[in-house]
N, C-alpha and C positions, 0 to 999 in steps of 0.2 A: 504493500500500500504506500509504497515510498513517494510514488508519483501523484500523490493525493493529501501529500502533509499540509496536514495544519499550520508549518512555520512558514509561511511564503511571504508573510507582508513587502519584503521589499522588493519582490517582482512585482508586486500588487501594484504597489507605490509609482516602479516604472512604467506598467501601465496606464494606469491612470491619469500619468501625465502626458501620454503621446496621444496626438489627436486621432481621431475617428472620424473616418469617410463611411457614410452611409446610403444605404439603394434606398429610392423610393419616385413616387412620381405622383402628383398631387391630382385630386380628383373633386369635387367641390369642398371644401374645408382639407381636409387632410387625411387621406389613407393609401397604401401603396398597391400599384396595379403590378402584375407580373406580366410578363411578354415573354411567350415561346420558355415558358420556364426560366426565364433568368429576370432578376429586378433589374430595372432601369436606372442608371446612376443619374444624378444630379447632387447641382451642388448643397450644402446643408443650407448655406443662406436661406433660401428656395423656404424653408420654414421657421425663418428668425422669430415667430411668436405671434403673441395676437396683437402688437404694438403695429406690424405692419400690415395687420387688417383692421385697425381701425383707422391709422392714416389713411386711408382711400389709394386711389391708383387704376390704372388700368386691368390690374387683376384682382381686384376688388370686388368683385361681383353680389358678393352675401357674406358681408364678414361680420362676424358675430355677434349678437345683442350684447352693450354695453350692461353691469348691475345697475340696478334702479335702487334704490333706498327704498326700505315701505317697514311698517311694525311688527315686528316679529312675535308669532305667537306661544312660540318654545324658546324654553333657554339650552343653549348648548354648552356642554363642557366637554374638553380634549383630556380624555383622563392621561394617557402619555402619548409619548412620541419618541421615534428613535430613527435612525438608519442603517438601511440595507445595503451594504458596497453602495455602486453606481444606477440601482436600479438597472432600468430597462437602457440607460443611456441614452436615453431619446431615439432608441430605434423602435420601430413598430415589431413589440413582440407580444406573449401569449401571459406574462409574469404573475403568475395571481396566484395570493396566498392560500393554504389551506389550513385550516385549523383539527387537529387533532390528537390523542395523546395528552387533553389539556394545555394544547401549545399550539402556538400560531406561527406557520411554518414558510416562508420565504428567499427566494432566491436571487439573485442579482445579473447582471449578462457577464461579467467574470468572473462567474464560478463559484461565488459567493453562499452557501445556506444557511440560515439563522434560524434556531429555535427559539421561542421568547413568550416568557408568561402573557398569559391573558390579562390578567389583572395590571398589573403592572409595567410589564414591557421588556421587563428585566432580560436578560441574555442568559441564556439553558445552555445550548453550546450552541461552535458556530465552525463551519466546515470549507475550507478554499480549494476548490478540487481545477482550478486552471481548464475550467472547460465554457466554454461559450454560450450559457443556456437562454433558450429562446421558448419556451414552453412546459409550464407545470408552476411550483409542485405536483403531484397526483398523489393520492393516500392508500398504500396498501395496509393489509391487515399488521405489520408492523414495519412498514418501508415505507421509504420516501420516494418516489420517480419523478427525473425530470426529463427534457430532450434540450438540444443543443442543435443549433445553426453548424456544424458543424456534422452531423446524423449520430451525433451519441444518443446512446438513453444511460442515463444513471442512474442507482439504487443504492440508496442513504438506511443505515437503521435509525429510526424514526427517535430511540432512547440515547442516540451517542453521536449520531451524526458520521459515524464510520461509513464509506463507502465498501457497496459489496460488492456488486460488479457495475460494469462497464461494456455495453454493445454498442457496434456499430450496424444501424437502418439503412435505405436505401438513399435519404432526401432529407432537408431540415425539417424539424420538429415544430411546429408554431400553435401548436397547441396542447391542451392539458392531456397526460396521461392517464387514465380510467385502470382500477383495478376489483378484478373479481374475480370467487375460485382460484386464487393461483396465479391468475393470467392479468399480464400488461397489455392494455391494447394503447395502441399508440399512431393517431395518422401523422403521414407525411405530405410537405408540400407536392410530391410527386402523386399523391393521390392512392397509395400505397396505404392499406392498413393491416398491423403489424402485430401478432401474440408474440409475449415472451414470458419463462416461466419466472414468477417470481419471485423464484427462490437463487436461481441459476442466473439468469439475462439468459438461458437458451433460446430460441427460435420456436416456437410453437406452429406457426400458420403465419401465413398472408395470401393477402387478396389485390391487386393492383388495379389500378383503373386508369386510364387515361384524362387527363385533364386539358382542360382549352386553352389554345394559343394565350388567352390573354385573359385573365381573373383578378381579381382582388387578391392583395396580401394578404393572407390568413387561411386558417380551416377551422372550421367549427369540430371542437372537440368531440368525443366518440361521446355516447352514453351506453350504458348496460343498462339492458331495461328486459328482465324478465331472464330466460334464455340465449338473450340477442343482443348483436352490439349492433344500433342506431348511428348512423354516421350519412351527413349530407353533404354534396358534391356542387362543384362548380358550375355543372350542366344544370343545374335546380332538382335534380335528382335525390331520393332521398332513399337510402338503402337497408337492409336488414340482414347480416349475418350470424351464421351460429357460433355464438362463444367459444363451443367447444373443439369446435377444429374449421371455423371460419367458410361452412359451406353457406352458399347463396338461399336466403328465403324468400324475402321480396324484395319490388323494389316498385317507386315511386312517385311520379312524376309533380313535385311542389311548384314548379314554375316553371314558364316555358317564355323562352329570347326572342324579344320583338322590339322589332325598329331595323332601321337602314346602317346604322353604324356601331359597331364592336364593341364602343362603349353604352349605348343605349341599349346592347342585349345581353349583357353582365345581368347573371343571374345567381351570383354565388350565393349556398347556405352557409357561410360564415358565422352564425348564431348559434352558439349551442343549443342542442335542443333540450327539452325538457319534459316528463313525463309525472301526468296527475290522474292518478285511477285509470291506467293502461289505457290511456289517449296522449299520441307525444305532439305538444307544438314544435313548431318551430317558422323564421321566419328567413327570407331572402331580402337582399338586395337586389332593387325593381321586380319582384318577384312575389309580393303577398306573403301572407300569414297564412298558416294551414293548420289544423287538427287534423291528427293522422290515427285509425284504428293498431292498435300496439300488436295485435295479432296478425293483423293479414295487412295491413298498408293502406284500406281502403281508407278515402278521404272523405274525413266528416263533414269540414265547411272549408271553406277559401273566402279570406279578405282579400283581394288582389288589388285594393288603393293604397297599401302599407309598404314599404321599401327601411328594411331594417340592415346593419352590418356590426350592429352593438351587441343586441340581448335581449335576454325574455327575464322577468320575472314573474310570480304567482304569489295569490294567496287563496284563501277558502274558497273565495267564488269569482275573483276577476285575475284576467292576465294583467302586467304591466310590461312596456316598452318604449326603448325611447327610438325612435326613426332618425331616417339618414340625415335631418334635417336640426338632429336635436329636440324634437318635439316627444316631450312624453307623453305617453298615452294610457289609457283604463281601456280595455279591451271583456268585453263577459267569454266567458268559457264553454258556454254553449255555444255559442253563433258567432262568435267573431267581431261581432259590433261593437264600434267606437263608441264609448260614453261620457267620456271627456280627453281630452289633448290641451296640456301644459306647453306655451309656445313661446314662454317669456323668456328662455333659456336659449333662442333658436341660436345656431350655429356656434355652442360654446363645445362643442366635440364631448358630449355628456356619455357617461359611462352606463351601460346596461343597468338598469332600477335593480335594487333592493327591497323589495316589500317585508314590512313588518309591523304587526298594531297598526296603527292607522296612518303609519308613515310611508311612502315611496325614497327612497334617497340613491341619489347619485353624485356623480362627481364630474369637475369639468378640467378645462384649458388651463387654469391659472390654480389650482389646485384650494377651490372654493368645493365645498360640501354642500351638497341641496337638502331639506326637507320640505316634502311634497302632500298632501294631506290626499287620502284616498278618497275622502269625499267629493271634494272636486278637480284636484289638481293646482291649488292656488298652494304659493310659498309659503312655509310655515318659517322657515330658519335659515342660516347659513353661517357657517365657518370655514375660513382659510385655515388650512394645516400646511401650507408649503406653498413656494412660487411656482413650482413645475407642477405639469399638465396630472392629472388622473387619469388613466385609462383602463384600470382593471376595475371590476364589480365590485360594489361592496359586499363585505362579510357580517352578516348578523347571528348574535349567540349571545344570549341571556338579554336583550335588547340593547346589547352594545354594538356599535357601529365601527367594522374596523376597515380599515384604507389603505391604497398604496397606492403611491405615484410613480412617476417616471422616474426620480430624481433621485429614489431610495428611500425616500419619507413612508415609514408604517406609522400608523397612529390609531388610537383608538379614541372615540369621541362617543358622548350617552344623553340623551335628552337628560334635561339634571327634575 
């Protein structure tokens, strides 16, 4: 385990200080398109912040609602805060914590994983394994998985932070690892999803699929739902394999490419989906919202006016999400039907809802915190936990609200 010490700080240190050149290519606010399989470089200028979208300009087209002042209904407190290495480093990746073990569990894009109390924040241990991670944690029944831009998958013990093995997939990882029975599933940007045993990193199964000339940065993470791993594609296709050795059960058509131009027929499911009484949503970019039957694929309703690349959440009787536009939304779970849409946040790059008690919350661009009232969608609160952007989900457990940004900022924050 030599090549996994714990003593690295001052390669750490050197990296850190050498600049980063990053792929990406901007699409209305900011997410990155892939072409022919490879990212498109440009230069980082290209997204100096929202300071250069509110100056105006020729590329100025919908740059983000400015905050308004208004009375706040709730009071907020940040019970702590710490950091994680570099965070995501301002690249678009997958970084979202996971809580379990009692411990809330985060990674960094250089290799970084930190264990740390819930209550307080405190540091449990913390692990430099010099690897490039671009999606996870994931939570096995006593491991940690993550993947890496690079095509690693790692396996952390979840009590000491030891690395146990180390594999190499076919394609970068950019999203979260799923564990069940034993089995990692794991997709790759190549469209590749990938069993490994959990105990080993051996190889179990895969399944490959071809992916389009030209998609959205990202994949919506696998879910295990039942027997099956749920995994949605870039064609708007939404598919169902067997856990146990990855044979084909269904599959199903969520959205379907329309328009004249390449970009106007991006249909990626990028969204993880989600599953409530063996009905899984899930939502596309330009592509609708769908409830999907957990058994056979068949489709219960289609909202096809919704175009998501964020996220879905739930609670007892309504969906929540926030759309490509920033707008969040109350969706019923029967039908699909809009019930209200929150628009005041429009184009602030807001992170996939949180539902909890009667709050919605996300996080935005300047690493401001929303609280959203389920009743109607009007702002109840907000707190700044950091200057850099939010883009992972928030985490809710015992109705504490916990965060990460870009920048490495975890924080936990609780209506007082």
């Amino acid at each position: 385990m030599s090549n996994y010490s714990t003593d690295m700080s001052q390669a750490k240190g050197e990296r850190r200080k050498a600049k980063k050149s990053f792929a990406f290519c901007l699409l209305p606010f900011a997410f990155t398109l892939l072409t022919g399989c490879a990212a498109v470089d440009t230069v980082g200028e290209s997204i100096s912040g929202i300071k250069d979208y509110f100056s105006g300009g020729e590329d100025n087209a919908d740059p983000p609602n400015a905050l308004v002042e208004y009375a706040p209904e709730i009071k907020l407190e940040v019970i702590w805060k710490e950091s994680v290495g570099v965070g995501a480093d301002e690249k678009s990746l997958k970084l979202i914590p996971v809580i379990g073990s009692g411990k809330i569990l985060a990674a960094d894009r250089e290799g970084v994983v930190q264990a740390r109390s819930l209550t307080t924040g405190n540091l449990i241990w913390e692990t430099e394994t010099d690897v490039h991670f671009s999606g996870g944690p994931g939570l096995g029944a006593d491991t940690v998985i993550l993947g890496s831009s690079d095509a690693d998958v790692v396996a952390l013990n979840i009590e000491t932070g030891e690395v146990l093995w180390k594999t190499s997939v076919s394609s970068e990882v950019l999203s979260v690892p799923v564990v069940a029975d034993n089995i990692v599933v794991v997709r790759t940007t190549d469209g590749s999803v990938i069993a490994l045993d959990e105990k080993t990193g051996g190889k179990r199964w895969s399944y490959e699929r071809n992916v389009p000339a030209l998609s959205l940065r990202g994949t919506g993470s696998p879910l295990i739902a039942g027997d099956n791993v749920i995994g949605g594609y870039d064609n708007g296709k939404l598919m169902a394999l067997r856990l146990a050795d990855g044979k084909y059960v269904w599959e199903t058509t969520i959205a379907i490419p329309k328009g004249r131009s390449e970009i106007e027929r991006l249909v990626d499911l990028d969204v993880d989906p989600i599953v409530i009484n063996d009905v899984i949503y899930i939502a596309s970019y330009q592509g609708g919202i769908a409830a999907i039957s957990e058994s056979n694929g068949d489709i219960l309703w289609r909202n096809e006016a919704i175009s998501s690349h964020s996220g879905l959440s739930n609670d007892s009787r309504y969906l929540y999400l926030t759309d490509s536009q920033s707008h969040v939304m109350q969706l019923d779970q029967n039908s699909g039907a809009g019930l209200w849409k929150q628009k005041d946040l429009h184009q602030r790059r807001l992170t996939a809802p949180a539902a909890y008690e009667n709050y919605v919350v996300v996080g935005d661009l300047e690493g401001y915190v929303h609280w959203l009232s389920t009743t109607d969608g009007r702002q109840l609160g907000r707190e700044q936990v950091t200057d850099g952007a939010i883009d992972a989900k928030p985490i809710v457990v015992d109705n504490t609200v916990y965060v990460y940004a870009k920048d490495g900022t975890l924080a936990a924050l609780k209506v007082r």
